[in-house]
N, C-alpha and C positions, 0 to 999 in steps of 0.2 A: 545146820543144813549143809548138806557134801553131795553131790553132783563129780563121780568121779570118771573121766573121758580116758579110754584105754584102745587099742585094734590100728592105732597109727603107726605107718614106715616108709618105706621104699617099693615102689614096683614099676611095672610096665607097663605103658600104655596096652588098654584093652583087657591088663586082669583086673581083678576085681579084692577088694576089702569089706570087712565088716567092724566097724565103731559098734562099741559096746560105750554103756554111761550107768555107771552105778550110783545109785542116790540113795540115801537116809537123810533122816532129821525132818521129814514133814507126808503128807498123808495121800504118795505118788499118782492113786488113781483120781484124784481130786483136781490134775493140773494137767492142764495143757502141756504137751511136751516138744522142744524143735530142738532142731542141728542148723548153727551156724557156720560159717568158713570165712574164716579175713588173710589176706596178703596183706604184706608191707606197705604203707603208703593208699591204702585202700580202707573204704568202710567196710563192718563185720556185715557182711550176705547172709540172708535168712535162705534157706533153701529147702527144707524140709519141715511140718507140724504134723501134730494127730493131736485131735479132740481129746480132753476129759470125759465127751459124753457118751458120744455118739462113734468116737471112732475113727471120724474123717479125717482125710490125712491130704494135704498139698503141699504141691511141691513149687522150687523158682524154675525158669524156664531150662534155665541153664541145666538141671541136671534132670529133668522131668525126662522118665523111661526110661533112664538106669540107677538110679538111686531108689531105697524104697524106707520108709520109717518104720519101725514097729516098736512095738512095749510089751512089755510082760511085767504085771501089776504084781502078778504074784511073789515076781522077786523086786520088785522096784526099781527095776533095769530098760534101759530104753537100747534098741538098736537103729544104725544106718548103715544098711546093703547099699555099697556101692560098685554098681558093675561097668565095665565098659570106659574105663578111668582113662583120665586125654591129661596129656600137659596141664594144660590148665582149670584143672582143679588142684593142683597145687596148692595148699595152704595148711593154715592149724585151723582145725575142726573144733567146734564149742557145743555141748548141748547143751540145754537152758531147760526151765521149767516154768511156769504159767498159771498163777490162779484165776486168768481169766475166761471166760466161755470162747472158745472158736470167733475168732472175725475177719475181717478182712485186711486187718494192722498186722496178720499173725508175724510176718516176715521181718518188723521191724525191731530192734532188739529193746524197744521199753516196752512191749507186749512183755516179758520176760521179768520176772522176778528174782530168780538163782538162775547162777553159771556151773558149769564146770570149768577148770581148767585150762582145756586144749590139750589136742595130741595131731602132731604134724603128720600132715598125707605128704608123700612125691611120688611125682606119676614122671619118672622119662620116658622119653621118646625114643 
């Protein structure tokens, strides 16, 4: 299983990024998929899901209205549209994958079965 996190760098508050996460090794449309983010000294933030089934997608509060999740099954690729980038979203970005159905745990990172990586976002001011 590879879960692999790519689209991370430097910019400016108020532009925007797009994280890409390429995965193999298990059966993508089958899993839950989310985007984490952790700083230093800090626990990893769930911030973004989308259903296995149905589609549905939530977000944490913090980034709800400018970040957006999506997936494309067809190539086993998940993304995260991030627009409107502040200081602090500052961190390394993780997306994970999930054999479980949608709940309300989604946010927390043992919902999560596979990692990727990380790829560090900076947002200056």
């Amino acid at each position: 299983v590879q879960l692999q996190a790519s689209g991370g760098g430097s910019v400016q508050a108020g532009e925007s990024l797009r994280l890409s996460c390429a995965t193999s090794g298990f059966t993508f449309a089958d899993y839950s998929i989310g985007w984490f983010r952790q700083v230093p000294g800090k626990d990893r933030e769930g911030i973004a899901c989308i259903g296995k089934s149905d589609g549905r997608s939530n977000y944490g509060n913090s980034v709800k209205g400018r970040f957006a999740i999506s997936r494309d099954n067809a190539n086993n690729t998940m993304y995260l549209q991030m627009d409107m980038l502040r200081p602090e979203d500052t961190a390394v970005y993780y997306c994970a994958a999930s054999n479980n159905l949608w709940d309300r745990t989604w946010y927390k990172p043992g919902f999560y079965d596979y990692w990727g990586q990380g790829t560090l976002v900076t947002v200056s001011s």
